[in-house]
N, CA and C atoms as a LAMMPS dump frame, in Angstrom:
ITEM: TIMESTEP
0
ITEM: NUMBER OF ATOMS
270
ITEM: BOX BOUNDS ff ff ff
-5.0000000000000000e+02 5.0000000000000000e+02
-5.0000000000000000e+02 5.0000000000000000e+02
-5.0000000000000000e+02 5.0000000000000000e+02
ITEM: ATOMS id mol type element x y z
1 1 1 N 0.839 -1.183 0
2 1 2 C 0 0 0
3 1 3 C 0.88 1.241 0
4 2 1 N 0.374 2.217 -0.653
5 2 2 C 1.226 3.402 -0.858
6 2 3 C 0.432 4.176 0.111
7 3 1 N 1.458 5.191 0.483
8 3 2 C 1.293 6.32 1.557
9 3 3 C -0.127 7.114 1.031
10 4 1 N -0.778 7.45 0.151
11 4 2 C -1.394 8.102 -0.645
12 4 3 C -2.462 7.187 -0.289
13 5 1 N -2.361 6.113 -0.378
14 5 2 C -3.694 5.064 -0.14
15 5 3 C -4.009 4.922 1.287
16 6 1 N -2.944 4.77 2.158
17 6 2 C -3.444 4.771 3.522
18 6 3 C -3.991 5.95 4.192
19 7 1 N -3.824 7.438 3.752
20 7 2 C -4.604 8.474 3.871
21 7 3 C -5.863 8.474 3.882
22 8 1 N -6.197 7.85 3.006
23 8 2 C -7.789 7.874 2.382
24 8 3 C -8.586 6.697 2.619
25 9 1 N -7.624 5.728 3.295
26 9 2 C -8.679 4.659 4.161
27 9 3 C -9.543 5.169 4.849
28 10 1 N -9.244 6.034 5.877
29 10 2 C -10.768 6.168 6.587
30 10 3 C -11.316 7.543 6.064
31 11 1 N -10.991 7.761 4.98
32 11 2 C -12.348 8.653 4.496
33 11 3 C -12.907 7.902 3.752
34 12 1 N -12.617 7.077 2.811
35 12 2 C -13.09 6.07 1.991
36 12 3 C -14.15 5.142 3.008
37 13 1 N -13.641 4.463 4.413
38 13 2 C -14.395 4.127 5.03
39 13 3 C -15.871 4.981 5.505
40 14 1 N -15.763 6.2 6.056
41 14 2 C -16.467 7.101 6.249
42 14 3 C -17.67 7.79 4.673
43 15 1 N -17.088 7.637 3.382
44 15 2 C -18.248 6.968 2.409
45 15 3 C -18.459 6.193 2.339
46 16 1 N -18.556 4.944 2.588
47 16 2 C -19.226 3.708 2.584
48 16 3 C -20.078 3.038 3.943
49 17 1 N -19.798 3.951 5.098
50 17 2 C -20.529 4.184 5.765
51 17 3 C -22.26 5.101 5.669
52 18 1 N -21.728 6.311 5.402
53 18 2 C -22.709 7.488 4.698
54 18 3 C -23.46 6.214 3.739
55 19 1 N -22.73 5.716 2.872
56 19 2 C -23.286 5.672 1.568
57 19 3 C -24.684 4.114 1.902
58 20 1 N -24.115 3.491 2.878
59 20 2 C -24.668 2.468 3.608
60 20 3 C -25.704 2.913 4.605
61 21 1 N -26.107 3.822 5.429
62 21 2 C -26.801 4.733 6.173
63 21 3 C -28.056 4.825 4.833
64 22 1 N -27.249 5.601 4.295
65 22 2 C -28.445 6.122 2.892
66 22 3 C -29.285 4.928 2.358
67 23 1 N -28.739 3.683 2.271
68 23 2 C -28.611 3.098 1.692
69 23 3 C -29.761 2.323 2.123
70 24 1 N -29.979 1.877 3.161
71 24 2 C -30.84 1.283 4.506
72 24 3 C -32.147 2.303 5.048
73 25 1 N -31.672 3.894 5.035
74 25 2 C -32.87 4.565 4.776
75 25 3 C -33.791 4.613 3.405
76 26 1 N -33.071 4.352 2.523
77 26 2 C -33.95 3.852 1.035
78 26 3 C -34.948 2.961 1.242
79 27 1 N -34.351 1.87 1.482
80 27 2 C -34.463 0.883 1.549
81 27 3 C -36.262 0.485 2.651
82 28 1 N -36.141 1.369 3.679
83 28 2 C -36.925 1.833 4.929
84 28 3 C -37.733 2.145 4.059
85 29 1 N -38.128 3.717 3.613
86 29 2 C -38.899 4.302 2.55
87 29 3 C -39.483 3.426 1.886
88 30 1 N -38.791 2.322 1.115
89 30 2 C -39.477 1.719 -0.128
90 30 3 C -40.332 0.785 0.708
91 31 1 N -40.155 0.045 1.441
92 31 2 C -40.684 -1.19 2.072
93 31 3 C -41.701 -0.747 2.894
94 32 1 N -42.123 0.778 3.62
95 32 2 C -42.707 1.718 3.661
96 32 3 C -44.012 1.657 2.935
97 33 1 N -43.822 2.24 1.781
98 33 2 C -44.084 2.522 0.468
99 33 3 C -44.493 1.349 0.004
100 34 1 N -44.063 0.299 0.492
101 34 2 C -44.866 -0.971 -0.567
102 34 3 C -45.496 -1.684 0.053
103 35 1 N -46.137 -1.192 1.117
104 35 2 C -47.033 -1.794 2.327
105 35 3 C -48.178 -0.514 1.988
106 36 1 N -48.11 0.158 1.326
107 36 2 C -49.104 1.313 1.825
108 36 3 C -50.037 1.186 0.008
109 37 1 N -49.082 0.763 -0.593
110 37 2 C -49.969 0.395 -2.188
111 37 3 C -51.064 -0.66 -2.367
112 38 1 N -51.902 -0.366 -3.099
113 38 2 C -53.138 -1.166 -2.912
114 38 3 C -52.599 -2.504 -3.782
115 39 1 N -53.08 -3.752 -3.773
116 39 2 C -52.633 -4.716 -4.518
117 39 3 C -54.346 -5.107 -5.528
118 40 1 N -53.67 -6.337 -6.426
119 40 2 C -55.064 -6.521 -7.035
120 40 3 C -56.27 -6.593 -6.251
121 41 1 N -57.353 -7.429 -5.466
122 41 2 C -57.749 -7.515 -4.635
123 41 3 C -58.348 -5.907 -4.375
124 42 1 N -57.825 -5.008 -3.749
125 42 2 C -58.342 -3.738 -3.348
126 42 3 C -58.589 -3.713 -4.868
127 43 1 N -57.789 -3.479 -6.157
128 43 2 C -58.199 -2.746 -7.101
129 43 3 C -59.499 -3.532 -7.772
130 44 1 N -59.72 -4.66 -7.722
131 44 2 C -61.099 -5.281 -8.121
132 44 3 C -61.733 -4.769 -7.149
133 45 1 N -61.797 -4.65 -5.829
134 45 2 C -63.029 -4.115 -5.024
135 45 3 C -63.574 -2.736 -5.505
136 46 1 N -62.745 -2.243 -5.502
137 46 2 C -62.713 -0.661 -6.395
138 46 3 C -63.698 -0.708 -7.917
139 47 1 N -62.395 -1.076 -8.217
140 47 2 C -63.74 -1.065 -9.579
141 47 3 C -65.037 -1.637 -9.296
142 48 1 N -65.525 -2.966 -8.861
143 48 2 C -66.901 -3.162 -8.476
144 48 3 C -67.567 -2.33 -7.772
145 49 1 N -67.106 -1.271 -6.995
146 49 2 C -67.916 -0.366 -6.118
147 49 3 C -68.089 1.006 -7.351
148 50 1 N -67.289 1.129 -8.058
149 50 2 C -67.31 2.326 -9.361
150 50 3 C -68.769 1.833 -10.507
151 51 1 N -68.2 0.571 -10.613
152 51 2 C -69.114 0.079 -11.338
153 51 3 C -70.41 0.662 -10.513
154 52 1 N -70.896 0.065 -9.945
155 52 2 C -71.943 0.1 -9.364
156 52 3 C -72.274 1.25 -8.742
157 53 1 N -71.969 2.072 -8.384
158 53 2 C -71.885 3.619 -8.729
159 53 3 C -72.694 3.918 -9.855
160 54 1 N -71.858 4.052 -11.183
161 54 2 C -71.893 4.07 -12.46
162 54 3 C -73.531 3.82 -12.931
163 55 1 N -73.59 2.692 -12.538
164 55 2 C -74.884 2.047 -13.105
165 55 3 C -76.345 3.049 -12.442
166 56 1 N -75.731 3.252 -11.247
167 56 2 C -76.783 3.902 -10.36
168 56 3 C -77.056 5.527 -10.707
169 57 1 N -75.941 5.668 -10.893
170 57 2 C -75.575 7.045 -11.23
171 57 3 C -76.849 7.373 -12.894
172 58 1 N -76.344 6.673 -13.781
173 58 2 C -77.232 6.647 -15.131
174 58 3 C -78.686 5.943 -14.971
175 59 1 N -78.889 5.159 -13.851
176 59 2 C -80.2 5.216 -14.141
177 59 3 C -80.878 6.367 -13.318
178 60 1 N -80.413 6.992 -12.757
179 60 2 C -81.179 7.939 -11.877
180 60 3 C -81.296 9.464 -13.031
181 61 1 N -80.242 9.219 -14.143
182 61 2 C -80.317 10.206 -14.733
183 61 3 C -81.132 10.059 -15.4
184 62 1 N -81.558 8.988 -16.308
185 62 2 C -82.313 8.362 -17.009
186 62 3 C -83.561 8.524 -16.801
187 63 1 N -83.92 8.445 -15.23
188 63 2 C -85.242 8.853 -14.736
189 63 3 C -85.89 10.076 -15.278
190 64 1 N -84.401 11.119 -14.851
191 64 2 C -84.531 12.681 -14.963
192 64 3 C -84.886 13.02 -16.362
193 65 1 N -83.934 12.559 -17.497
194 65 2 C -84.41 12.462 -18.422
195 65 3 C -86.006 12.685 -18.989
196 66 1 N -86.156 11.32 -19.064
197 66 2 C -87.754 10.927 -19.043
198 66 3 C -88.759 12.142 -18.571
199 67 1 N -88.688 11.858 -17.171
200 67 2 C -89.323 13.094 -16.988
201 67 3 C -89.606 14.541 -17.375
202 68 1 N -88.765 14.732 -17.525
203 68 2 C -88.159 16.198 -18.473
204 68 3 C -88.298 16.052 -19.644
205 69 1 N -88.087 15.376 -20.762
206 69 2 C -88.564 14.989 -21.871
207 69 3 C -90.709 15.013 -21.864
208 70 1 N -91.333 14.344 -21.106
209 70 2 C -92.343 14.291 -20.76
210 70 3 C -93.366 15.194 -20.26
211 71 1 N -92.3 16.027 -19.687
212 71 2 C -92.965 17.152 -18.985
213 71 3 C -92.909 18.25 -20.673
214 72 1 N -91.876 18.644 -21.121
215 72 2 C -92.008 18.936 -22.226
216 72 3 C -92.791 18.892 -23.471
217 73 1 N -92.59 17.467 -23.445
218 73 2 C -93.634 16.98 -24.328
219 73 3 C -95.5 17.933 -23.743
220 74 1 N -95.764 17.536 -22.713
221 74 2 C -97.248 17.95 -21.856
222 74 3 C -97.055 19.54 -22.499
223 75 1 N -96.054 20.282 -21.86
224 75 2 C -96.276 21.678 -22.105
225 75 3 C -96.558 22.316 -23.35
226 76 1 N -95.341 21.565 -24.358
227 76 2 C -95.898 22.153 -25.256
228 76 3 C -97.349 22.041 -25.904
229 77 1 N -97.523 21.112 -25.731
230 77 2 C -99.248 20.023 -26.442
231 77 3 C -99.966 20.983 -25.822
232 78 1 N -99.793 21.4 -24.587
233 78 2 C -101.003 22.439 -24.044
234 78 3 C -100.768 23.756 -24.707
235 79 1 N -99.989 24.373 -24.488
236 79 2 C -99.299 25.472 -25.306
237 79 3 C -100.177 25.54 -26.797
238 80 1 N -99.995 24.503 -27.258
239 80 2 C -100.361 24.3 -28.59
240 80 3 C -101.871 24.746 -28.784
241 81 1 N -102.458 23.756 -27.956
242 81 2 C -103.818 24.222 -27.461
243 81 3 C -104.46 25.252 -27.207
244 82 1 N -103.633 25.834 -26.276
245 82 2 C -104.491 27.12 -25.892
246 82 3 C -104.203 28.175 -26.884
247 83 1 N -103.3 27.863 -28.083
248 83 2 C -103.08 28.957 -29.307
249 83 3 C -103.744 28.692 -30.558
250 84 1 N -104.052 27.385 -30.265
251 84 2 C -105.17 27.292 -31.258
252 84 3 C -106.662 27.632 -30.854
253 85 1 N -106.834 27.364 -29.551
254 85 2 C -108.064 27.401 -29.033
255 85 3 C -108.747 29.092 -29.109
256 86 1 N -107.296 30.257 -28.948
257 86 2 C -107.54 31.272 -29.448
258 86 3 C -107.717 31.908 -30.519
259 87 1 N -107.155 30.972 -31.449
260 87 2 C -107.218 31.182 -33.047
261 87 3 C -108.527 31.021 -33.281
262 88 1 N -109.593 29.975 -33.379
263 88 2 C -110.351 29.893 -33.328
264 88 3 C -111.909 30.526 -32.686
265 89 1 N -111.395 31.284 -31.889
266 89 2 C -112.149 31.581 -30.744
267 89 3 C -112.635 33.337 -31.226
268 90 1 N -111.322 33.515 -32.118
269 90 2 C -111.178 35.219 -32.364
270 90 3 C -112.52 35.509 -33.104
């Protein structure tokens, strides 16, 4: 070993320490992190609860629809009526 190399043993040690510290806090984080992600299982429950949402969601609109379409339909037909009924009437 050259004089130049034994200098820098323990700083060299002292990064691979650091770099090992870091290294193990990563490590913490990820394993962390991969306990907290949903797996398949949650994501099928999910979607079946969207789904079904979904479905509920459009028929209730569907209702609204209808109705509103219907009610429309009524108004004008009367509308219609009472402008003819005056046409006639003059």
């Amino acid at each position: 070993m050259t004089p130049h190399e034994l200098h820098d043993a323990p700083a060299q040690r002292n990064k691979e320490l650091l770099l090992d510290r870091r290294l193990t806090v990563l490590e913490t984080r990820f394993d962390t992190t991969m306990t907290m992600l949903p797996n398949k299982a949650d994501l099928s429950e999910l979607k079946a609860e969207l789904k079904t949402d979904i479905h509920g969601e459009a028929a209730r609109l569907s209702k609204w629809m209808a109705a509103t379409a219907v009610t429309m339909v009524l108004g004008f037909a009367g509308m219609i009526l009472t402008m003819m009924g005056r046409l006639h009437g003059v």
